[in-house]
KEBA-207967 format. One record per residue (C-alpha): residue number from 0; residue in three letters; x, y, z. Coordinates in Angstrom, 1 decimal. Example, Ala and Ser with C-alpha at 12.3 -4.5 7.8 and 13.67 -1.06 7.14 Angstrom:
% residues 2
PT   num   residuo       c1       c2       c3
PT     0       ALA     12.3     -4.5      7.8
PT     1       SER     13.7     -1.1      7.1
This chain:
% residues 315
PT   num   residuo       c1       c2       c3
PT     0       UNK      0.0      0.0      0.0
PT     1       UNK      1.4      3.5     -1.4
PT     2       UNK      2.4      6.2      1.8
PT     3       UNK      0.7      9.6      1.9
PT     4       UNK      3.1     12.0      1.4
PT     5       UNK      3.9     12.8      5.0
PT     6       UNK      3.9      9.2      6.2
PT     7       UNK      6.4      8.8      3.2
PT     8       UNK      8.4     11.5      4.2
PT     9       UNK      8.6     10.0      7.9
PT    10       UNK      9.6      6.9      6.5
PT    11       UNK     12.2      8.0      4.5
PT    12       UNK     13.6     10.3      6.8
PT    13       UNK     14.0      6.4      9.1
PT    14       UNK     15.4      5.2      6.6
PT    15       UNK     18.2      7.9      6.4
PT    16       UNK     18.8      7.9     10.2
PT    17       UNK     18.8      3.8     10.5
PT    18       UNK     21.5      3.8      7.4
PT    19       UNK     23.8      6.4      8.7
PT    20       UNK     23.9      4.6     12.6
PT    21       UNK     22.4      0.9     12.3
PT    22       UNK     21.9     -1.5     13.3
PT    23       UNK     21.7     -3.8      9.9
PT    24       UNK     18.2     -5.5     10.7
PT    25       UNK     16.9     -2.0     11.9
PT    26       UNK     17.8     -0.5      8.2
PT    27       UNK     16.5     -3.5      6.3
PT    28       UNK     13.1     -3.0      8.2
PT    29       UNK     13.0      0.1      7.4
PT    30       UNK     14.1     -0.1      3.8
PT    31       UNK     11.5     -2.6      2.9
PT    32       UNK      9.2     -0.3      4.8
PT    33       UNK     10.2      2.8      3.0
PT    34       UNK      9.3      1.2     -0.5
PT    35       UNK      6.0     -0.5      0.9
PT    36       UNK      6.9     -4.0      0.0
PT    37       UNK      5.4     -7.1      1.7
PT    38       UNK      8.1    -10.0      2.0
PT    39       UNK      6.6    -11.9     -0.4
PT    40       UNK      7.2     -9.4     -2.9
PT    41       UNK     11.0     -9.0     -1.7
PT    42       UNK     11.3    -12.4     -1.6
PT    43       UNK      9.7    -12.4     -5.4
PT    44       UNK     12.3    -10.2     -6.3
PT    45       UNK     15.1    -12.1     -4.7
PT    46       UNK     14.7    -14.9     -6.9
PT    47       UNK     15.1    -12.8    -10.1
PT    48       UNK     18.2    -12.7     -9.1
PT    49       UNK     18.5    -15.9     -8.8
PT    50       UNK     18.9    -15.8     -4.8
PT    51       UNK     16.5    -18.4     -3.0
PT    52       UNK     16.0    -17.1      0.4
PT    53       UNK     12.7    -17.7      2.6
PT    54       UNK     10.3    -15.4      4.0
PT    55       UNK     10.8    -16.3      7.6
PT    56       UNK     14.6    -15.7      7.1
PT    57       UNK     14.1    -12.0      5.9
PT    58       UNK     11.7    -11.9      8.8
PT    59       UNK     14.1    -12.7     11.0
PT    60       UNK     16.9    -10.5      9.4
PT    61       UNK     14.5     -8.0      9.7
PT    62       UNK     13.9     -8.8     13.3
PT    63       UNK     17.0     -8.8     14.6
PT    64       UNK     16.6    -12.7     15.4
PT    65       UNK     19.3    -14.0     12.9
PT    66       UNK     22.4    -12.4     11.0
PT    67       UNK     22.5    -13.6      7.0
PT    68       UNK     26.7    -14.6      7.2
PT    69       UNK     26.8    -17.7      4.7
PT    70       UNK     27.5    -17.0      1.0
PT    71       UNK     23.9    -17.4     -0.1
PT    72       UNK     23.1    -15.0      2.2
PT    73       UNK     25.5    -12.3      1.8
PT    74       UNK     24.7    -12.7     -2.0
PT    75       UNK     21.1    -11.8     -1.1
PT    76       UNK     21.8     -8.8      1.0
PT    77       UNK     24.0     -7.3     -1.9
PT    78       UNK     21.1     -8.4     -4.0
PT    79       UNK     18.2     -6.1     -1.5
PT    80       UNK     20.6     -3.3     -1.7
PT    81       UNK     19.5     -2.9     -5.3
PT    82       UNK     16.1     -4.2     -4.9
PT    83       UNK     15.1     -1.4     -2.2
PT    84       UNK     17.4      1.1     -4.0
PT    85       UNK     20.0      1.8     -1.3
PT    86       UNK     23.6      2.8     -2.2
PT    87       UNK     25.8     -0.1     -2.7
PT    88       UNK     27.5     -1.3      0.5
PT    89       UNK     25.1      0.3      3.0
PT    90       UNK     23.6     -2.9      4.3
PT    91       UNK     27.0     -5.0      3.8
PT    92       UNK     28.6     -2.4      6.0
PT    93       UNK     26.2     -2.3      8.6
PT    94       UNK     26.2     -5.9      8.7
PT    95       UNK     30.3     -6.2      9.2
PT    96       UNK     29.6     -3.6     11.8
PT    97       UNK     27.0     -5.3     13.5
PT    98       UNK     29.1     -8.7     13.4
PT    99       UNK     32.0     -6.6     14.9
PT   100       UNK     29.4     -5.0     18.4
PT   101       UNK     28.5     -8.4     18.9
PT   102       UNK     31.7     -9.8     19.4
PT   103       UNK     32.9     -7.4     21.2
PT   104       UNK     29.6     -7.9     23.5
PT   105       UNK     29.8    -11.6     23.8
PT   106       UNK     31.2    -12.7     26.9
PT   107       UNK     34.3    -14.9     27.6
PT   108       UNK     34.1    -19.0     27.9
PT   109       UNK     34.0    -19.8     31.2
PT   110       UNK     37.4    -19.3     33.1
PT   111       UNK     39.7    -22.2     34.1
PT   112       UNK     39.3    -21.2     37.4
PT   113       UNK     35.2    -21.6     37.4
PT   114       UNK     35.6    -25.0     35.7
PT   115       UNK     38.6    -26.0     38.2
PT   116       UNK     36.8    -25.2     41.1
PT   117       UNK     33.7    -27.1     40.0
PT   118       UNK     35.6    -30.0     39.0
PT   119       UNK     37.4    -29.7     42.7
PT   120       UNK     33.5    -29.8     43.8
PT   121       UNK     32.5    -32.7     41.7
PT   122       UNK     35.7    -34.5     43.0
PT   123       UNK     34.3    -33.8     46.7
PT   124       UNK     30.2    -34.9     46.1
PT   125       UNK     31.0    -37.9     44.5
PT   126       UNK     33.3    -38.6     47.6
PT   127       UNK     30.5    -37.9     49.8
PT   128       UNK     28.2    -40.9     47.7
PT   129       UNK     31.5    -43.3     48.0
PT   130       UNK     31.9    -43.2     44.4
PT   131       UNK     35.5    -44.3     43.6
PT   132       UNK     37.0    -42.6     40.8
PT   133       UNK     37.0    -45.5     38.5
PT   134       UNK     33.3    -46.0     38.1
PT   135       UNK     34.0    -49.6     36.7
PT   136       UNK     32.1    -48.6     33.3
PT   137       UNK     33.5    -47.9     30.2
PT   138       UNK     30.8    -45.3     27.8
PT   139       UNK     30.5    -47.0     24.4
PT   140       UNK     27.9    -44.5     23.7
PT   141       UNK     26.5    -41.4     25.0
PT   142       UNK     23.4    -39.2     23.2
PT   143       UNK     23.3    -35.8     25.2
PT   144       UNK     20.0    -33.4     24.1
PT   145       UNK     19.9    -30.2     25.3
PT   146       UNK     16.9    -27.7     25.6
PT   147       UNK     17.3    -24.0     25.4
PT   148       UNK     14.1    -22.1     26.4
PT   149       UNK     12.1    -19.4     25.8
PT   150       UNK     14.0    -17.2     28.3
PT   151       UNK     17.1    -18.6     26.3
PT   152       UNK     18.1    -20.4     29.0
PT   153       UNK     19.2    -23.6     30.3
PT   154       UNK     15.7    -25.4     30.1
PT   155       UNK     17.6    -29.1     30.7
PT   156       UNK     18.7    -31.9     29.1
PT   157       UNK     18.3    -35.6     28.6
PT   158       UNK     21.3    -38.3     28.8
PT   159       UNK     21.2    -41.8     27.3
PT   160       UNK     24.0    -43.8     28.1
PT   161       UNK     25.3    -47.2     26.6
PT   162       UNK     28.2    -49.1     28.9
PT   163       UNK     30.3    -52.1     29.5
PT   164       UNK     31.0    -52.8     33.2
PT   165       UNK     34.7    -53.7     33.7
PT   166       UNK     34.6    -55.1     36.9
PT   167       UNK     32.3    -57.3     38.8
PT   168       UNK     29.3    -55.5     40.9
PT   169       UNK     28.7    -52.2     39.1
PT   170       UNK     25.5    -51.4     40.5
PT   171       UNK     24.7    -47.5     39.3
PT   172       UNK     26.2    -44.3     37.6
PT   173       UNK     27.1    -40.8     38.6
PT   174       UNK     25.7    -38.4     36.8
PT   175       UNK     27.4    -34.6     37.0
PT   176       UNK     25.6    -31.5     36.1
PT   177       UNK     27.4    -28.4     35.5
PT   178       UNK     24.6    -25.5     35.8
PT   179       UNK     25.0    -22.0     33.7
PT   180       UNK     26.2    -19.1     35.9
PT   181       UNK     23.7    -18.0     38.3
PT   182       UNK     22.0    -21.2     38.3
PT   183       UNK     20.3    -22.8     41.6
PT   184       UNK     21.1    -26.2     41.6
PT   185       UNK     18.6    -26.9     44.9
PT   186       UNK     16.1    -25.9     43.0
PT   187       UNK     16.4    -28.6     39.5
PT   188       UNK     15.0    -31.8     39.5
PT   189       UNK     16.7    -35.7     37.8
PT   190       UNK     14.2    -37.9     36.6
PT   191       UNK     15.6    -41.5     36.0
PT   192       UNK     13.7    -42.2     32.7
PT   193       UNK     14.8    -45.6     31.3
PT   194       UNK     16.6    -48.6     33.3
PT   195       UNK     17.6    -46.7     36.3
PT   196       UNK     15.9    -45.0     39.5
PT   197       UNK     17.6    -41.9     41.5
PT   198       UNK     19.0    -42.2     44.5
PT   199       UNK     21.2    -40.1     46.4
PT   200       UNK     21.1    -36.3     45.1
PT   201       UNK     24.3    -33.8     46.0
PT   202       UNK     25.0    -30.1     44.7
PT   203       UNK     26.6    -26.9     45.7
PT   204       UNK     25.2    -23.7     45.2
PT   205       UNK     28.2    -21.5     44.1
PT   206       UNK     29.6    -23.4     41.4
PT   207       UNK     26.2    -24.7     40.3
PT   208       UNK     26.8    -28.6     40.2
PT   209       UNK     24.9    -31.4     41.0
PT   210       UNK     25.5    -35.2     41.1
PT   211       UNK     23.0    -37.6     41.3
PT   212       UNK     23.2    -41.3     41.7
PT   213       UNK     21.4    -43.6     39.3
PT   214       UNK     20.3    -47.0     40.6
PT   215       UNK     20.3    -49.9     38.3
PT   216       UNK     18.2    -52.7     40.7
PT   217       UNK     20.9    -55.3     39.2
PT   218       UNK     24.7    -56.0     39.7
PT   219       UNK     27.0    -56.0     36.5
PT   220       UNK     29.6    -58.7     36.0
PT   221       UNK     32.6    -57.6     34.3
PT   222       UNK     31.6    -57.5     30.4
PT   223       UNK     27.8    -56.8     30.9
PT   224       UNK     26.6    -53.8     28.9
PT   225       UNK     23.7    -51.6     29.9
PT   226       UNK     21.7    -48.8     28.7
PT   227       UNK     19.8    -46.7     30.6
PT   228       UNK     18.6    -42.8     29.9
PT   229       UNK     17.9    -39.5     33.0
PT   230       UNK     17.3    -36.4     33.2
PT   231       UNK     18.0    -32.9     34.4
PT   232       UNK     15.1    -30.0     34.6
PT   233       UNK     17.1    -26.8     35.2
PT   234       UNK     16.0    -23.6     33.9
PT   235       UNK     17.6    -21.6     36.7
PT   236       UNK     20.2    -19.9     35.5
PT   237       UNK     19.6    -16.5     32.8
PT   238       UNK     21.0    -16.5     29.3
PT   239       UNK     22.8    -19.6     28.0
PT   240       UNK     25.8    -19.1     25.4
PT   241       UNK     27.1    -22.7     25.3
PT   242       UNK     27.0    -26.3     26.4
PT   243       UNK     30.2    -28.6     27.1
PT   244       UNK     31.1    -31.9     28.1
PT   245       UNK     34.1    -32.8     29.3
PT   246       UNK     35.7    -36.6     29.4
PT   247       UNK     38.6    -38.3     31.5
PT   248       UNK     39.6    -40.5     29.1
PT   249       UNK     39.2    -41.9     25.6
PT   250       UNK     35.6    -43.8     24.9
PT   251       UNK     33.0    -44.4     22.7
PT   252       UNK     30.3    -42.0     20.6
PT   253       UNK     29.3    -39.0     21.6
PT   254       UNK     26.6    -37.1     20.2
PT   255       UNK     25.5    -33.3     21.4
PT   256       UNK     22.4    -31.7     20.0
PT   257       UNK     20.9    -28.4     21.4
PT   258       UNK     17.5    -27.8     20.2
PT   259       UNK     16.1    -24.3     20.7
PT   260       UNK     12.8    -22.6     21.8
PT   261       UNK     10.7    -21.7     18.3
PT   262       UNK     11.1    -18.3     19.1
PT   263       UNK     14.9    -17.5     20.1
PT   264       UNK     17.1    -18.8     17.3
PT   265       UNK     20.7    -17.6     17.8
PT   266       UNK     22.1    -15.6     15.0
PT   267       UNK     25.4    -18.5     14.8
PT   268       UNK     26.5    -21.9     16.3
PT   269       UNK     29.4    -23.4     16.5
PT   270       UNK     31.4    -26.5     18.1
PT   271       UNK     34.9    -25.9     19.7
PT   272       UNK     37.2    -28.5     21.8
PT   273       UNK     40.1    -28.3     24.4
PT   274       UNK     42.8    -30.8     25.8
PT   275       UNK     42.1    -29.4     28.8
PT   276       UNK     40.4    -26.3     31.3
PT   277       UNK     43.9    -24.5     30.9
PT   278       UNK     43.8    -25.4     26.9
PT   279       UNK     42.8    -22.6     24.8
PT   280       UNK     40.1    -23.6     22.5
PT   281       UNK     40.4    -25.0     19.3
PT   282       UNK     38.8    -27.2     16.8
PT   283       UNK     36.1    -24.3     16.2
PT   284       UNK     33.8    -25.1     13.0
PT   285       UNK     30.3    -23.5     12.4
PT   286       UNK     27.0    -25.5     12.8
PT   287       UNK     23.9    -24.3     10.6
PT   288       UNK     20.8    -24.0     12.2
PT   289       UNK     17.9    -25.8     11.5
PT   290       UNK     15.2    -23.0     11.2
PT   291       UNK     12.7    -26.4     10.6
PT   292       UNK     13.7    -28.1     13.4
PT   293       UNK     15.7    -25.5     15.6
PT   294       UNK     18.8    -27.7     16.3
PT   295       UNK     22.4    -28.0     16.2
PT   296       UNK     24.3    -31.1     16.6
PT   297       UNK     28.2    -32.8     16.7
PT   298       UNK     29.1    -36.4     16.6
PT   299       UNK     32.7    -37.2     18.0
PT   300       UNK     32.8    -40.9     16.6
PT   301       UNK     35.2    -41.4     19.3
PT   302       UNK     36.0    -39.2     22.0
PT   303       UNK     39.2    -38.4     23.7
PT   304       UNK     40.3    -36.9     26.8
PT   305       UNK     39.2    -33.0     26.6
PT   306       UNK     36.2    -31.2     26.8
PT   307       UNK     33.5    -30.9     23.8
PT   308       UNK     30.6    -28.5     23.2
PT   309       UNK     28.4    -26.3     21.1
PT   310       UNK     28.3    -22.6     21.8
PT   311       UNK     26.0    -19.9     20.1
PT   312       UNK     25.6    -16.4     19.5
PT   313       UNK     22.3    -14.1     20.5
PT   314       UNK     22.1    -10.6     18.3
């Protein structure tokens, strides 16, 4: 629908104001608003181009809720520039300087003191269940899926494990939950869901973990395997900007996928990996998003001694 004159002025003079300062998705709303076009249309126009982009992604360029950064992408903003008549490089540039706030916004991984001090805490809970430190299991498989809510935090996550016992008289698991920052460990809740029932439950409230014994009602001899799957309902903590697992020694699959609330996409994801907690991080490789099914996922085919995870990016 055309703009009266003064509601086109109005609009143009947005328009003027959002390309001089930003941010990208607050010019490209108000581009597509200054030339009255409905996404359909720009996405109509996009194709003449011979760039294939989908409505909800301009809505959510638009929005703020994702960042166009793959080839395709960038191809289509270059591609809007002349379709909504702006001067070439207007949007590109806002968009490398949008790229550049958020990094300088996004906070540091966790410190290697935080993650020494909760392993120091694990060390001690598991000590007050008489866990030995050899577990007598070996993980020949272990399927991690994590929820990230609508608050974009920590929602919880679900843990099936495959194992061989290596000794005689296994009899239960530890499981170790490292909370986000801020996070209340007294107040989550671990549901045994398959082949297992919760016993004894541990945590400590300033470095957010919790251990909780899982009870297998049988005894193991040395070769057995078992499967059994739990859970963890946190959603205490306030934003969450990654999720890690860390392993003591070499073992079987692992498999992380984080699956996000339909209406807080990140605008990136991406997997990283260190030896250690005093390692810098390496191994970093970007993960596309599923706007379908809202989900990231890894698959170390075999692990080894280090720490694994998927972090992600909010605008």
């Amino acid at each position: 629908m055309p703009y009266a004159p003064e509601q086109a002025d109005v609009a143009t003079a947005e328009l003027d104001t959002a390309l001089r300062g930003g941010p990208f998705h607050v010019a490209l709303r108000a581009a597509i608003a200054a030339r009255g076009l409905p996404l359909q249309r720009v996405q109509h126009h996009l194709t003449r181009y011979g760039v294939r982009v989908g409505v909800t992604s301009l809505s959510y360029w638009q929005q703020g809720a994702r960042r166009p950064q793959r080839p395709e992408s960038l191809r289509a903003v270059r591609a809007l520039e002349e379709i909504l008549q702006l001067p070439d490089e207007s949007l590109i540039r806002l968009l490398a300087e949008t790229g550049e706030r958020s990094a300088a916004r996004r906070p540091a991984a966790r410190s290697y003191r935080s993650l020494l001090e909760a392993s120091d805490v694990s060390q001690r809970l598991l000590a007050e269940l008489d866990s030995p430190l050899d577990g007598g299991l070996h993980a020949l498989g272990h399927h991690e899926r994590v929820r990230i809510g609508a608050r974009r935090e920590l929602a919880g996550r679900e843990s099936q494990h495959i194992v061989r016992a290596h000794r005689h008289g296994v009899d239960r698991f530890m499981a170790v939950h490292h909370g986000d920052p801020g996070c209340v460990p007294e107040r989550m809740t671990v549901h045994a869901l398959e082949n297992c029932r919760t016993g004894r439950v541990r945590w400590h409230h300033d470095t957010g973990v919790l251990v909780a014994e899982l009870l297998f009602d049988t005894r193991l001899r040395a070769g057995d395997t078992f499967l059994f799957r739990y859970g963890v309902e946190d959603g205490t903590a306030a934003l969450s900007r990654e999720y890690a697992r860390a392993f003591g020694s070499a073992g079987g699959q692992y498999a992380l996928q984080v699956r996000f609330d339909a209406g807080v996409l990140p605008v990136r994801c991406h997997r990283f990996t260190q030896h250690s907690a005093a390692a810098p991080r390496s191994g970093r490789q970007e993960l596309p998003v599923s706007e379908r099914h809202r989900s990231v996922h890894l698959v170390e085919p075999r692990v080894r001694s280090g720490i694994v995870g998927i972090g992600w990016d909010w605008d």
